[in-house]
N, C-alpha and C positions, 0 to 999 in steps of 0.2 A: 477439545472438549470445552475450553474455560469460554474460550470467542464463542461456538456456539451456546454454551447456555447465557452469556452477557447479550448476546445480539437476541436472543428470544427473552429475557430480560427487559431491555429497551426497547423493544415492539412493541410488549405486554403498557409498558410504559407509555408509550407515543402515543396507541389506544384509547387506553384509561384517559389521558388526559386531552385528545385528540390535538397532536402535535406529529410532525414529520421528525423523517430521520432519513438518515444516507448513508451510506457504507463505500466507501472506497477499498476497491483491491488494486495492490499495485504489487508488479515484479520488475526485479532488477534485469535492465536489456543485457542481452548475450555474456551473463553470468560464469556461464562452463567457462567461458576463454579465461575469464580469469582464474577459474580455481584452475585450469588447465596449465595454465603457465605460472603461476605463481605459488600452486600447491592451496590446500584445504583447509591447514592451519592459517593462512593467509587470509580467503577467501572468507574461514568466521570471524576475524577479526572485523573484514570490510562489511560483514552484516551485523558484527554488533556494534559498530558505529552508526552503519545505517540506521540503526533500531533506534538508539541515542538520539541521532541527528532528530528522527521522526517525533520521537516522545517529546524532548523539546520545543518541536515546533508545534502543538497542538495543545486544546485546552484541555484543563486538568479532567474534567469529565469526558472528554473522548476516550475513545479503548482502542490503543493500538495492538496488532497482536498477531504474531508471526504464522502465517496461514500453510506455510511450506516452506523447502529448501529457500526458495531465494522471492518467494513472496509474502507478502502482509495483508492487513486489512485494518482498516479503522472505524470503528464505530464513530459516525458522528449527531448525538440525540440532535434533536430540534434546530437540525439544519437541513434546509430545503437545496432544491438540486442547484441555484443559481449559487448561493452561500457553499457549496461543496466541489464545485465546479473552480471557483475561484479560489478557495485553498488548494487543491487535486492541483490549478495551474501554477499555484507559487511554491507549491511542496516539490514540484517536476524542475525548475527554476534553479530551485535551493539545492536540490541535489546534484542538478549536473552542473552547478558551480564548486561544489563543497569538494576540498583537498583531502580523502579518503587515505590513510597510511596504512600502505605494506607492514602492517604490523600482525605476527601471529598471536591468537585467541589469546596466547596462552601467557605473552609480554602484557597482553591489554590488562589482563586480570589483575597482575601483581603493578599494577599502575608504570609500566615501560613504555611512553607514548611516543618513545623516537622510532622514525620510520626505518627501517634496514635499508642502509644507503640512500638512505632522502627519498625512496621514493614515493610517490603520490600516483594513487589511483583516481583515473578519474571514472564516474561511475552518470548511468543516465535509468531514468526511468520510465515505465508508461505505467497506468494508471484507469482504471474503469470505476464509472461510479454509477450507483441505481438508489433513486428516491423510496422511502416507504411515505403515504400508501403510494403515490403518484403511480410507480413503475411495476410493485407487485405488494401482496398484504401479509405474506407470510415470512418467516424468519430465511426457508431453502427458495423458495422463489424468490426474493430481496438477493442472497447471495450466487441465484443464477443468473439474474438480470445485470450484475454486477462484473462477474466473468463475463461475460456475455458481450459486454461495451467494451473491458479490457481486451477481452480477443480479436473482436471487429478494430477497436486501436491501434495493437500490433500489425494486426494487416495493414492498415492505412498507412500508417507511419509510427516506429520507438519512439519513444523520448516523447510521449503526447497524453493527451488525458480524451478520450472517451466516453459518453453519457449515453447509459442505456437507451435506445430509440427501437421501442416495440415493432416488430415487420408488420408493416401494413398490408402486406403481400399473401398474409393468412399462416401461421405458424411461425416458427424460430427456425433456423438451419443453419 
């Protein structure tokens, strides 16, 4: 609820004062395997670092905001696709360099940031993004155009960033 009414917020925004905006969704690639092997307590600790890692790297007015299990989205106001495209590719960079710890939710909380037995996960992303107005003008058309780049990405190749490219071919499929 909160990311949709902020994302129909910032359109309302971009609008009024005729200025662009970009939303990036990104999921963590082949997720399950870790919470599969490593258990679920585990796996929230690696997404609430994730989350940290994210918030940290973006400016104070972007809106990061956990879209599903093991995906996000980021509001980003008055950045056009070239300026979003070029974060989406240093945020994809940042993450599959960053030392991720095997550490459970529940050590993260009470501030326990040793890894159980040193170890380190290492984690990769893909990443889709879609311009307002450029790619669609409404808040659910913005975040299908968005999906829409991240899906065709994962096809392509994990670990990538994708930009909405409308089918020229007559419809979406």
């Amino acid at each position: 609820v909160y990311f949709h009414e902020r994302l129909s917020e910032e359109i309302a925004r971009a609008k009024r004062h005729n200025q662009v905006l970009s939303l990036i969704i990104f999921d963590l690639d082949r997720f399950k395997v870790i919470n599969d092997n490593l258990g679920h307590p585990i796996g929230d600790g690696i997404i609430y670092q994730l989350a940290q890692l994210i918030r940290n790297s973006v400016r104070q007015c972007d809106v990061v905001a956990r879209y599903g299990g093991d995906e996000f989205t980021i509001i980003l106001p008055e950045t056009g696709k070239e300026a979003a495209r070029t974060l989406a590719e240093w945020l994809r960079a940042k993450v599959e360099e960053y030392p991720f710890r095997a550490i459970p939710i529940s050590e993260i909380s009470v501030g326990d940031q040793e890894a159980q037995d040193n170890r380190i996960v290492r984690l990769t992303i893909t990443l889709g993004l879609a311009t307002y107005p450029e790619h669609q003008e409404t808040r659910d058309g913005i975040i299908m155009a968005a999906d829409i780049a991240l899906c065709r990405a994962k096809h392509v190749a994990r670990n990538s960033v994708g930009v909405y490219e409308p089918n020229t071919a007559g419809g979406e499929h």
